[in-house]
N, C-alpha and C positions, 0 to 999 in steps of 0.2 A: 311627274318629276323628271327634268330632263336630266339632269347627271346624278349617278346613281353608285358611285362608286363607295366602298368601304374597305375599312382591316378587320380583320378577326382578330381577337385577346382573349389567349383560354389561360388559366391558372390555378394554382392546386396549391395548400400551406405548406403542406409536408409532401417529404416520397411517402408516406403508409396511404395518404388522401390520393396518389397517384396511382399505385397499386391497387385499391382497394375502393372501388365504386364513383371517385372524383375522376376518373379517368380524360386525360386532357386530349384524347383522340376521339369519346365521346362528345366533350364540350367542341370539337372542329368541327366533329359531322354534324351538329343540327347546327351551328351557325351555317354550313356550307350550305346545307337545304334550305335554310331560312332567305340566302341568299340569293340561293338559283330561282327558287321558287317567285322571287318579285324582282330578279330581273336585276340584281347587282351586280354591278366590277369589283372582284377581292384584290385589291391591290398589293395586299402582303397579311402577314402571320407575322403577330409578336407573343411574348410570354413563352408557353410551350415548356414550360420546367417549374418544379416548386419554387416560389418565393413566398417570404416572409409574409403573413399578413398584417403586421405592424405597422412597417414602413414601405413606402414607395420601389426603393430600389431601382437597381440599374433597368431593368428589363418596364417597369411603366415607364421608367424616362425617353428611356428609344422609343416607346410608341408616341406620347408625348411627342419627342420634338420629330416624327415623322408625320404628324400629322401639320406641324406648322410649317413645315418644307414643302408640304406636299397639298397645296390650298385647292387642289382637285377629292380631294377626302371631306366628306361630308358624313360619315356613321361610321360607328364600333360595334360591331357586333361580337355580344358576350354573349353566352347559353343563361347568364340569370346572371342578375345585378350582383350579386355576392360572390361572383367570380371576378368583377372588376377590383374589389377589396372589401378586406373585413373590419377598415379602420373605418366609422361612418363621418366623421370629422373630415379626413382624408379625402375620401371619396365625395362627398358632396361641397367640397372645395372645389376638385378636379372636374365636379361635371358641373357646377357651375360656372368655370371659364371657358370649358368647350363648349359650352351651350352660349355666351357671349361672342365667339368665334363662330356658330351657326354652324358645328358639329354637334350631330344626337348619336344617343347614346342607344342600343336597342336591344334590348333582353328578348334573346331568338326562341326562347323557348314558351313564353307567354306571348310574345308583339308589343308588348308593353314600350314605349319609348320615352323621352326626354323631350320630345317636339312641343309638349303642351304644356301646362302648369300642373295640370292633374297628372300628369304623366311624371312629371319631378317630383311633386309628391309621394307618390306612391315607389317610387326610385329610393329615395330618401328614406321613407318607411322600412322598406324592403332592406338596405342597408343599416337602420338603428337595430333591425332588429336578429340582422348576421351576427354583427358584435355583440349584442348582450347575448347571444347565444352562444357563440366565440368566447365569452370573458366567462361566463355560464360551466361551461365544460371547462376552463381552464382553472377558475377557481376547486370546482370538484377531484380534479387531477391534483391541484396539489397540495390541496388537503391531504388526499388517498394518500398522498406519497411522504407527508409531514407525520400522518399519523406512522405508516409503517416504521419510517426511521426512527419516532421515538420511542418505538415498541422493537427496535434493535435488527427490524429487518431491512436490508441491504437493495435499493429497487432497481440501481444503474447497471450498466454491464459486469457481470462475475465477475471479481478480480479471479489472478492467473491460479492457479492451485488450487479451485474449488469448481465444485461441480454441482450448479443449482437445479433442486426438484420444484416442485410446487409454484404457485404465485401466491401473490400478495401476501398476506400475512402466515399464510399457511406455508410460505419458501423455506425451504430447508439447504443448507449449505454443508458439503463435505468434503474434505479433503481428499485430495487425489495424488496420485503419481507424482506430478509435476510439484504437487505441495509439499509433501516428501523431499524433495530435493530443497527448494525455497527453506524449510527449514534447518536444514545444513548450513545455507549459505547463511542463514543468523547466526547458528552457532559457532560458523567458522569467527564470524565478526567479531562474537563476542569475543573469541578468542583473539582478536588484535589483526584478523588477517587483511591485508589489501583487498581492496575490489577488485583489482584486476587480479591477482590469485583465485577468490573466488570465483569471475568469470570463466576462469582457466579449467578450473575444477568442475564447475559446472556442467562446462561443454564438454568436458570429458564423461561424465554422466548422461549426457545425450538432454541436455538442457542448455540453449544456446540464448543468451541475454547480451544486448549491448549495456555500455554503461549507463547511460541515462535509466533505462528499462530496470537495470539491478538496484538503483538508488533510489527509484520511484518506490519497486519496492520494500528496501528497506526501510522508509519513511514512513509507509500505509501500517497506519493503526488496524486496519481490519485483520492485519495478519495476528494481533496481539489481542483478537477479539472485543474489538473497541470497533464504532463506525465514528468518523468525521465525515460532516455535510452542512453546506452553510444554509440551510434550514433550520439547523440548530445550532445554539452556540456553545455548546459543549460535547464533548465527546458523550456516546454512550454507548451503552452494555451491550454488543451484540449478538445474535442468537448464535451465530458460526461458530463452529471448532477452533481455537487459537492453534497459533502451529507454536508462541511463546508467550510467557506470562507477558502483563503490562511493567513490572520492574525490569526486566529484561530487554523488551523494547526500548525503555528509555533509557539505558545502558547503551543502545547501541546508537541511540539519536545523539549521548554526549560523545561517541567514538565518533560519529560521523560530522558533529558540529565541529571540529578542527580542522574540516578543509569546506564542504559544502553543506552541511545538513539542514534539513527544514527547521529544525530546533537549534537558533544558536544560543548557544550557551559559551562562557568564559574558556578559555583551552584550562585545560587540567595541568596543576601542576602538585609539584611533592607539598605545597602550601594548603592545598584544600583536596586530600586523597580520598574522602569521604564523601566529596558532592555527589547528590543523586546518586551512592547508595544507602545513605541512610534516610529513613523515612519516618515521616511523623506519627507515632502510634495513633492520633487522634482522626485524621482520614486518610492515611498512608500515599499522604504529597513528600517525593523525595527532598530533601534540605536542602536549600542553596546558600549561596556567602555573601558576606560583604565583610568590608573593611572601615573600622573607624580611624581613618587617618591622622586627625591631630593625638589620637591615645597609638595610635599602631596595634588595635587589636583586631583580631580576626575574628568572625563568628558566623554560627549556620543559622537559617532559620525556615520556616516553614512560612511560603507566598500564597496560602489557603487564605482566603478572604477568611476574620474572624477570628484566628487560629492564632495564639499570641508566643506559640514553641519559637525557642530564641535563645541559643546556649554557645558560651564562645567555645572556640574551635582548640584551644589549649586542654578545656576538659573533656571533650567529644574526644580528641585525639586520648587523653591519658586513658580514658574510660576504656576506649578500644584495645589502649595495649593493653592491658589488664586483662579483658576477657579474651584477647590471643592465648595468654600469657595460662589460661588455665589448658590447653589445647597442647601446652608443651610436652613432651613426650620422654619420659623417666629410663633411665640405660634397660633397667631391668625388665620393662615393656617391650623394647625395641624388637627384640625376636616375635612378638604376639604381632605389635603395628607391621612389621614385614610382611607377615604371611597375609592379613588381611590387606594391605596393599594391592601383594600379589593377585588375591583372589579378584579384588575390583580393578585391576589391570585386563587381568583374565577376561573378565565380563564386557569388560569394552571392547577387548578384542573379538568377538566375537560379530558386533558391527563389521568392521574392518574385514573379516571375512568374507561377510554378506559384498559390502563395499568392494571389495578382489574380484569375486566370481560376476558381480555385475559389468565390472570395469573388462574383464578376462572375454562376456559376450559381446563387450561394444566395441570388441577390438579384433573377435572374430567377424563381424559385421563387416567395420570396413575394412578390412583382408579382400571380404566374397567381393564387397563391391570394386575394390580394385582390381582384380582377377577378370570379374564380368566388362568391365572398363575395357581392360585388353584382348576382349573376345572378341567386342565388337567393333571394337580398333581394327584387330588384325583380319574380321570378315569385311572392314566397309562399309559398317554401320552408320561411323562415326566419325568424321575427319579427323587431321592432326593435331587445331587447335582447340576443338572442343576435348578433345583425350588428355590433351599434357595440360588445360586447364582444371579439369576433373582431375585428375592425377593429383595435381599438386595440393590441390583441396583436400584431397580425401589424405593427403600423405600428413597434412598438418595436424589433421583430426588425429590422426594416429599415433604421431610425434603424444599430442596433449595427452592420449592416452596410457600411455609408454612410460610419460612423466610421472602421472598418477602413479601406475601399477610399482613404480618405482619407488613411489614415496609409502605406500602405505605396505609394500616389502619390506623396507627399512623400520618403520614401525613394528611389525608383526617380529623383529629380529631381534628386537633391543628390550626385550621386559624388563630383565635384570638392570639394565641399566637406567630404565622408567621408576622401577622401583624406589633403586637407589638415592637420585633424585627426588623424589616425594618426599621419604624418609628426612633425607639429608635438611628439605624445608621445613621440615614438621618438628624438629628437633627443636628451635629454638624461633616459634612462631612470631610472637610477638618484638623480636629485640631484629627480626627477618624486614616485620612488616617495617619499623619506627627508622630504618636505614636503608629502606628501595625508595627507588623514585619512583612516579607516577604509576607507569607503566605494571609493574615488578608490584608494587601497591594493587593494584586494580585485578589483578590475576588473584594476590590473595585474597583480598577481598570475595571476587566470587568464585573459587575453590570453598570456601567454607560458609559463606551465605549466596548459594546462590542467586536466591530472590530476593537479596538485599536484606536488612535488621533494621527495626524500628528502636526510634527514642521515645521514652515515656515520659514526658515533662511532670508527671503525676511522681515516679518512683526516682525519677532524676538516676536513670540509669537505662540500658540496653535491654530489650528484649528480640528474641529471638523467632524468626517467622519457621526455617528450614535453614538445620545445620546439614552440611556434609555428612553422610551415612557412616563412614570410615571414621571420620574426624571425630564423630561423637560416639561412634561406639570408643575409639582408643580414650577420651576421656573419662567419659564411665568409667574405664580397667586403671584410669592412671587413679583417678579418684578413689578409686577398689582396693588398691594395691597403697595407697599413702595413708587410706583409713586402719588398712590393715597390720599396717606396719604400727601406726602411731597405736593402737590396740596393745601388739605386742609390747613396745620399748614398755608400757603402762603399768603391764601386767609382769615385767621386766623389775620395774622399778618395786615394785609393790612387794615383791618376793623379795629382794634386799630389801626391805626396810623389814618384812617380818624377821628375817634369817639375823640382823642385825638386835 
């Protein structure tokens, strides 16, 4: 053979196949010896990084068309045919036109080549049989992984706030530090606050999220102990710890569908105060609305495939003020409702505590580190534009902490006057709710169900998942106290009529 020149094509599908025994510095060195050994010219190296075994890609296209610039190339030398690719379709397209071209193909680590008929056969074979071993392990992969999903375990990367044990099915997920925080930043939501407040707070807790990052995940169901995966077409039951219920979450997907949420939903108005909290007692799907236009009436209904719950929105509303309306809270009561107030003010405060002394060390933190800043400032350590950019960084961090420490002083300062407020709502709950707008609505709302109340289209009335602790003990006593009265007037009466 008088010219004897070739390229070398090593390639690997994945980095774990590059790391781990596909080694593309392997597949050089025997093409290299294959080459020396009979006397080739390597005219170049292509490949040299993971691609796709699907499709072609940019990296066989260069080799490709340097072989047709380059009409002094006569062989490729691969370390074994199923490094040239794992599509066989693909592949014995490609080496059938270089082999029309009077370039062969040569698998350095058997001698096997393309020069002969038998030799493309067995190329060919060699190739069908990468891919069904290819489509082989990729079928079993993702089964493995269809199965675990629909047995609730989670296979992609941890989401942020949990810290996985185990594998496969045997993984276990638990809430960490950082999830600890994450679920604040729900709570705050629920409670109406901005993301960028959140963000603010966050980082002042030594948890630092852009806003994409906080809205990602505000939307992930996994936090609400649900997995979404388009492997399956519904959500389900996940093993993980929830950091909040799933009524809750969707509480915060309709807060969030008013500017960007994954879930849009209609903006809330004082028209429909009830959407998505109340939910279907039959498979607890929150109610949604419509309007029948040519009648002008409003109504909620349950979008459960099957589910035929369907009640207009005139009697959902009365109903609700009605069951406010037993919650209201009698003069005579009022001194008993204070003090238990008091006491679950108390209790929260007690957080906020915690919440102080953590805030109080992340603020001795960066104190030290601005101090250390100027040590090494003032030895030489440091220049002057990395110190006043440090500086100012660490001073903003402090500013957010400062703010904090400020806002939850102010809290810890005003019980008497948190109280008072409460009270002041509780007085007159329901005539409270049927005159707020949306907003003012939705707070009462989950103050006293916080996991939302179910409709029973069975008893065509409310039932109750979880009341507020306070709210239904003061009921009971109001209830205690009007039985106990209407006893007396009774027993009242009854004595005039004998005495008479």
């Amino acid at each position: 053979m008088n010219n004897k020149n070739c390229i070398i094509w090593t390639r690997v599908s994945t980095k774990y196949q590059e790391e781990n025994g596909g080694s593309l510095d392997y597949q050089k060195a025997i093409c290299e010896r294959y080459a020396h050994d009979r006397g080739f010219t390597i005219k170049g190296y292509f490949g040299g990084t993971h691609e796709s075994a699907k499709t072609p890609g940019v990296l066989v296209s260069a080799m490709l068309n340097a072989v047709k610039k380059d009409k002094s190339i006569t062989h490729i030398l691969v370390s074994e045919f199923d490094r040239f690719s794992r599509d066989a379709g693909q592949s014995i397209t490609i080496i059938s036109n270089l082999t029309r071209a009077d370039v062969i193909i040569v698998a350095a680590k058997t001698g096997m080549d393309t020069s002969t008929k038998e030799g493309r056969l067995m190329a060919n074979f060699s190739l069908c049989t990468a891919q069904w071993d290819n489509e082989t392990r990729t079928d079993k992969f993702v089964a493995g992984r269809k199965h675990c999903i629909e047995n609730g375990v989670w296979c992609s990367k941890v989401p942020l706030g949990y810290t996985k044990t185990g594998k496969s099915l045997n993984s276990q997920y638990r809430i960490n530090e950082t999830g600890r925080l994450i679920q604040k930043a729900f709570q705050w939501k629920l409670r109406g606050e901005r993301n960028i407040d959140i963000q603010r707070r966050l980082a002042a807790l030594g948890l630092s999220v852009d806003k994409r990052k906080l809205h990602k995940i505000l939307t992930n169901p996994f936090y609400a102990g649900k997995i979404r995966h388009k492997m399956v077409k519904e959500l389900v039951d996940g093993i993980q710890e929830p950091l909040i219920s799933y009524p809750q979450f969707l509480q915060v997907q309709s807060i969030l569908s008013n500017r960007t949420g994954v879930y849009v939903h209609q903006k809330e108005t004082p028209r429909f105060p009830l959407k998505r909290h109340v939910l279907c007692a039959k498979d607890h799907t929150p109610l949604t609305v419509y309007t029948v236009k040519a009648k002008n009436l409003d109504y909620y209904k349950c979008n459960k495939q099957g589910c035929c719950t369907n009640v207009s929105a005139r009697k959902l509303h009365q109903r609700y003020e009605a069951l406010l309306a037993r919650y209201d809270i009698s003069q005579p009561v009022m001194l008993i409702f204070k003090d238990v107030v008091r006491r679950m003010i108390e209790e929260s405060h007690d957080e906020q505590i915690q919440q102080n002394t953590l805030l109080r060390k992340r603020l001795t933190e960066c104190e030290n580190k601005m101090k250390q800043c100027k040590v090494r400032f003032g030895m030489g350590e440091i220049d002057e534009e990395v110190y006043e950019a440090a500086i100012e960084n660490l001073q903003e961090k402090k500013n957010v902490i400062l703010m904090e420490l400020e806002k939850v002083k102010g809290d810890l300062s005003n019980l008497a006057k948190q109280v008072d407020g409460v009270v002041a709502i509780c007085c007159k709950l329901g005539d409270l709710w049927r005159n707020s707008d949306a907003d003012l609505c939705q707070k009462i709302q989950n103050l006293l169900f916080p996991k939302g109340i179910l409709w029973d289209k069975e008893t065509d009335d409310y039932r109750t998942m979880e009341e507020n602790k306070a709210l239904a003990l003061l009921r009971y006593i109001s209830d205690e106290y009007k039985n106990k009265k209407e006893d007396e007037s009774e027993n009242s009466s009854s004595t005039v009529a004998l005495c008479g």
